[in-house]
N, C-alpha and C positions, 0 to 999 in steps of 0.2 A: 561803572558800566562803560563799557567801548562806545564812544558815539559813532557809528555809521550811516551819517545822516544823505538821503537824497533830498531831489529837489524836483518837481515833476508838473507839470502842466504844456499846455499847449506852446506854441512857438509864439516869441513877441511877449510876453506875459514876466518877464523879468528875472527866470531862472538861473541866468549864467550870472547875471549881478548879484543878486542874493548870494548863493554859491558861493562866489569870491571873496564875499564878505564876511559870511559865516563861518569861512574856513580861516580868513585871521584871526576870526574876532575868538574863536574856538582853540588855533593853534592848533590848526589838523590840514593832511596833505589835501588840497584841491585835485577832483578828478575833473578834468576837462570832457565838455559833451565830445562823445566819441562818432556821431556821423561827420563831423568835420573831417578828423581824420580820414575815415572811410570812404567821404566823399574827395579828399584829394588824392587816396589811393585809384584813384577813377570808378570806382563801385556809381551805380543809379540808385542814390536817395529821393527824397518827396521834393518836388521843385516846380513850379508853376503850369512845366510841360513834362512832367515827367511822376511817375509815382516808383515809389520805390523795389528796387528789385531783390529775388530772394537772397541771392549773392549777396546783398549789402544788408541784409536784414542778419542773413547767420554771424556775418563779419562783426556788426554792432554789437550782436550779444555773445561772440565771442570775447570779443575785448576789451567790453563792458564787465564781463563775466571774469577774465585774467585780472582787469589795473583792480576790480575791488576787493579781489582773493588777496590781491600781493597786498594789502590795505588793510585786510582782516584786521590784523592784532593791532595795530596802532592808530585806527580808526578813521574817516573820512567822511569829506564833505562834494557830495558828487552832485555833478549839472546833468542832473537825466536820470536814468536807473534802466533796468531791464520792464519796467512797466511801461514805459513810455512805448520804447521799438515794439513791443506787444500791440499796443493800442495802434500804430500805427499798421505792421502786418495783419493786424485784424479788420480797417477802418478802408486799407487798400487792397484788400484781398491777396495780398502777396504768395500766399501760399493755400493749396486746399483746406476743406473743412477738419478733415482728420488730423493733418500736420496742427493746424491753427488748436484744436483740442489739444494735442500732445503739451505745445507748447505753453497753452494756458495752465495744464497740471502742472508744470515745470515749475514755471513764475510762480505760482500759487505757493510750492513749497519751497523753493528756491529764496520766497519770502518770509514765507513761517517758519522754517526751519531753522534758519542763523545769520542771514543778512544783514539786515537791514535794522537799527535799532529806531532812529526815527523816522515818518516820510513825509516831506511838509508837500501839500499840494497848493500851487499857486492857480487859483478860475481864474476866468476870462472874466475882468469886472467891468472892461469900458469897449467901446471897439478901437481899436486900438490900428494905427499906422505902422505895419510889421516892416517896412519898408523893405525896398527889395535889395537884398545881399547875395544873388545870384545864388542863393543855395534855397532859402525857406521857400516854402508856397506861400504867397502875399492873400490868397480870396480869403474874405473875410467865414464865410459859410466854411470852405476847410479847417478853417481855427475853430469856428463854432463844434461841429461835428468832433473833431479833435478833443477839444474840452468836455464835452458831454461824454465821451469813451470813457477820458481817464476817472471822469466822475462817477461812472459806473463800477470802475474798477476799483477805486475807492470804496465807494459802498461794497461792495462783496470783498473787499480785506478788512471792513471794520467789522464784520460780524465777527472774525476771529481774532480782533484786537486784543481780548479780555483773556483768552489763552495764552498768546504765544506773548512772548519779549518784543515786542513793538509797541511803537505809537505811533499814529494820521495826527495830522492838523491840516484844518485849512486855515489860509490866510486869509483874514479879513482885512486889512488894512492895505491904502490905495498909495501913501507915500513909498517911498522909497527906505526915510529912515524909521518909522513905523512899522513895516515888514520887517526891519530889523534886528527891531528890539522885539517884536512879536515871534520870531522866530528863534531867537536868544534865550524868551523867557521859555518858550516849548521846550527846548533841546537840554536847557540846565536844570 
C-alpha cells in the first residue's frame, strides 16, 4: 500500500517535528505546512491580530490539494492536510454557511475517496508555550478551540474508517521519541 500519511492537530502540538521525522524514518517525500508559504506570498492567515482570509484559505487547499496530487503514487508524509484549513475556515468563519457545507462535502470525499491512507492526529496534552513566530495565534483558548474541531472531525471520519482504505490514530504519547515510534508502529 501507498503511505500517504498526514499529520494534524492544533498549532504548537509538534506536527512539523513528527513529520520530518517520519518521513526519513519512512523514506518518503516531506510536504511542508503550506500556510507558511501562503502567508509569505502576503495572503492573511490566523495570527494573533488577524483571522484568516478567504483568499488564503482557497490558496492553502489549493496547493495543498496540487504538492499531494503530485505525491499520489510515491507516497508522502505531510505537515497538515486539507482537514486542518477546514477546521480552521470553519472555526473563523471565513466563508458563509453554504460555501462552509460545499466544502465540508469536498473534504469528506476528497478523504474517503483516495487520499489519504493514514491520519495521525496529534491533541493538545499539556498547555503548551506556542511561542510567538509572528505567524501562529499564541492564546491558549484559540489552540483549545482549534483542537476540539479537529477532534470533532476526527470522530465523524472514524465512522467511515471500516469502509474506505484509511486509518486515524491518535497519539498518545507526550515524548518526542515515543510519538515516534508510536507513529512508526501505526503507519507500518
Amino acid at each position: 500500500m501507498t503511505v500517504r500519511c498526514v499529520i494534524i492537530g492544533t498549532h504548537g502540538v509538534g506536527k512539523t517535528s513528527l513529520a520530518e521525522r517520519l518521513a526519513v524514518e519512512l523514506n518518503l517525500p516531506y510536504i511542508k505546512e503550506i500556510a507558511r508559504k501562503v502567508n509569505a506570498e502576503g495572503f492573511s492567515i490566523l495570527t494573533n491580530n488577524s483571522k484568516p482570509s478567504v483568499q488564503a484559505q482557497m490558496r492553502i487547499y489549493g496547493l495543498q490539494i496540487a504538492i499531494e496530487q503530485t505525491h499520489f503514487v510515491s507516497g508522502y508524509v505531510a505537515d497538515r492536510s486539507v482537514l486542518d484549513n477546514f477546521v480552521y475556515a470553519k472555526l473563523f468563519k471565513v466563508v458563509n454557511e453554504n460555501m462552509l457545507n460545499i466544502w465540508e462535502r469536498f473534504i469528506r470525499e476528497y478523504v474517503l475517496v483516495n487520499m489519504y491512507s493514514h491520519i495521525i492526529y496529534i491533541p493538545l496534552m499539556d498547555e503548551l508555550d506556542v511561542g510567538c513566530d509572528g505567524l501562529r495565534n499564541t492564546d491558549l483558548e484559540t489552540q483549545k478551540k482549534i483542537d476540539r474541531e479537529i477532534h470533532k472531525v476526527i470522530k465523524d471520519l472514524k465512522t467511515y474508517e471500516p469502509l474506505w482504505d484509511f486509518s486515524i490514530h491518535t497519539i498518545a504519547s507526550k515524548s518526542f521519541e515515543d510519538r515516534v515510534n508510536e507513529a512508526l508502529e501505526f503507519v507500518r
